[in-house]
C-alpha positions in Angstrom: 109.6 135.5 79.1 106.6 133.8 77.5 103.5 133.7 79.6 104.0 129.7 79.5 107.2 129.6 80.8 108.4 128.5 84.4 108.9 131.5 87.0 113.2 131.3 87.4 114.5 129.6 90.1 116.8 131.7 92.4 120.5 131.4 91.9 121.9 128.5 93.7 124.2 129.2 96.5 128.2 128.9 96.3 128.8 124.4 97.0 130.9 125.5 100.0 128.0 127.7 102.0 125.8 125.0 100.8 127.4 122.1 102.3 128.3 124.4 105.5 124.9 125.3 106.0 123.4 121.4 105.1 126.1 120.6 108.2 125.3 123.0 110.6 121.5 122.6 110.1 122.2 118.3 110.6 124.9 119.5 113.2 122.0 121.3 115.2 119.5 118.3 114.8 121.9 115.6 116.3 122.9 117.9 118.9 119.3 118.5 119.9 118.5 114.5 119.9 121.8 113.9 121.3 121.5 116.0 124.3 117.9 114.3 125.1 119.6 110.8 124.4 122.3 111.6 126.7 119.8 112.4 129.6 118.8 108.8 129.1 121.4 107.6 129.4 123.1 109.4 132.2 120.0 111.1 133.9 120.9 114.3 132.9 118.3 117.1 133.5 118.3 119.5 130.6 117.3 123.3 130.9 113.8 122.6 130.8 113.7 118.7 130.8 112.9 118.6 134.5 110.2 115.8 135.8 106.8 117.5 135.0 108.1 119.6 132.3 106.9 119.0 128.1 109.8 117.5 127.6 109.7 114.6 130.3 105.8 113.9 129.3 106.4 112.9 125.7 109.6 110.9 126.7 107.1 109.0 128.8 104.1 109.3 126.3 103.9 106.5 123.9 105.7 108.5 121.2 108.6 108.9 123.1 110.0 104.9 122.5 109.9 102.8 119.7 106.9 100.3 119.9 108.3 96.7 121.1 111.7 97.7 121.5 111.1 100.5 123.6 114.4 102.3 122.3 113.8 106.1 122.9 113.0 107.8 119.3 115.9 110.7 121.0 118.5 108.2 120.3 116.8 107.3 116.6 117.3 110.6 116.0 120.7 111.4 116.8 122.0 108.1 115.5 119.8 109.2 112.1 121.0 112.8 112.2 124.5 111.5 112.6 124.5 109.0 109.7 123.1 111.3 107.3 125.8 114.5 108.7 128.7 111.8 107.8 127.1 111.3 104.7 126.6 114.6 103.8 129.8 115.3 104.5 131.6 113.0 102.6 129.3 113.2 99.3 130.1 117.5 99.7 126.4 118.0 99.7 125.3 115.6 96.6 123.2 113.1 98.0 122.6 109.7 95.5 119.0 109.4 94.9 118.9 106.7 97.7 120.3 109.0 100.8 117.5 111.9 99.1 114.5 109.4 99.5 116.3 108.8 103.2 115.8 112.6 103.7 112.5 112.9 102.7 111.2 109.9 104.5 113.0 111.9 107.5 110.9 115.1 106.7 107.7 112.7 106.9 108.4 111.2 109.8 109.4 115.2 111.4 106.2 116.6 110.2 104.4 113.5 112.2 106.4 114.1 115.1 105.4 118.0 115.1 102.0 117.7 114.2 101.9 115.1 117.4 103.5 117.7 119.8 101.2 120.2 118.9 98.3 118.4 119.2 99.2 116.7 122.4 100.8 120.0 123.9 104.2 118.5 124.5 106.3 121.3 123.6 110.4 119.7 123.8 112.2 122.5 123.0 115.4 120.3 122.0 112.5 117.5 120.1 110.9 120.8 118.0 114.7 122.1 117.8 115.5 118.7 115.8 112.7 118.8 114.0 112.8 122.4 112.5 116.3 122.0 111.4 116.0 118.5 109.9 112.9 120.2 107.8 115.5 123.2 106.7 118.1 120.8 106.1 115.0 119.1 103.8 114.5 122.2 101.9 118.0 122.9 101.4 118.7 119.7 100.0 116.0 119.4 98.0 116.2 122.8 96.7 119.8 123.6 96.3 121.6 120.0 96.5 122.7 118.7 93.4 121.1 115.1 93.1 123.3 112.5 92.0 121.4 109.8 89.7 124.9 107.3 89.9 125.0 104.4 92.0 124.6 105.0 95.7 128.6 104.4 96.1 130.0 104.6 99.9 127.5 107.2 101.7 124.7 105.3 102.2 127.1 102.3 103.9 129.0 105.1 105.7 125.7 106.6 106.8 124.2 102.6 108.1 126.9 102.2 109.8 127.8 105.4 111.6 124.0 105.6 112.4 124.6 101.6 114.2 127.5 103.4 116.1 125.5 106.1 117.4 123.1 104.0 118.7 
């Protein structure tokens, strides 16, 4: 190896693990955001979600809804998380270059989120759950996902309209 050279990537994992791990990590992010939408919903009280607790202060901080709308961002999450696990899913792990912008938009808007909760102190456990996977999911699909440069096809329409489902 020439001292110019790039240091060698590691080898890629097998498709299959990828994709399995991609979906479990998604799989673990809309959980998270689901179980939080569902105590909106139905006034569930989580394991640790009680009135008082971290997680009940920034669902009633202003970061907790959507400006205007005043949509909870749990239920932006698990409708996002969903979309993109059907999309995953069906595109075996190859996101088009559209979905991978999605994704890193998503990472943005995580690293926000988390930055917010420790600044503020409001320590969700099933918010910073969400959060860390959808950032693992990030770096698996940016390091190991094979990017597909062809037109967008289905998953993006699959991922819209399972993510209008969900919420």
């Amino acid at each position: 190896q020439t001292s110019g050279s790039a240091i060698p990537s590691p080898p890629a994992p097998s498709n299959v693990g990828t994709l399995l791990l991609g979906a479990a990590l998604l799989g673990v992010a809309t959980v998270a955001s689901g179980m939080l939408s569902v105590a909106h919903i139905g006034g569930l009280a989580l394991p640790g979600c009680g009135g008082g607790s971290d997680c009940a202060k920034a669902a009633a901080s202003t970061w907790g809804s959507i400006p205007g709308i005043q949509w909870p961002v749990s239920f932006l999450g698990a409708a996002y998380f969903g979309g993109l696990l059907i999309a995953w899913l069906m595109t075996r792990g190859a996101f088009p270059s559209l979905l991978k912008w999605v994704v890193r938009l998503g990472a943005v808007v995580s690293i926000l989120y988390l930055g917010i909760m420790f600044g503020e102190k409001l320590m969700c456990a099933y918010c910073l759950t969400s959060h860390l996977a959808n950032l693992a999911f990030v770096g698996l699909s940016e390091r190991w996902a094979p990017a597909r440069a062809s037109t967008p096809g289905r998953a993006p329409v699959i991922a819209g309209i399972t993510f209008a489902a969900v919420s």
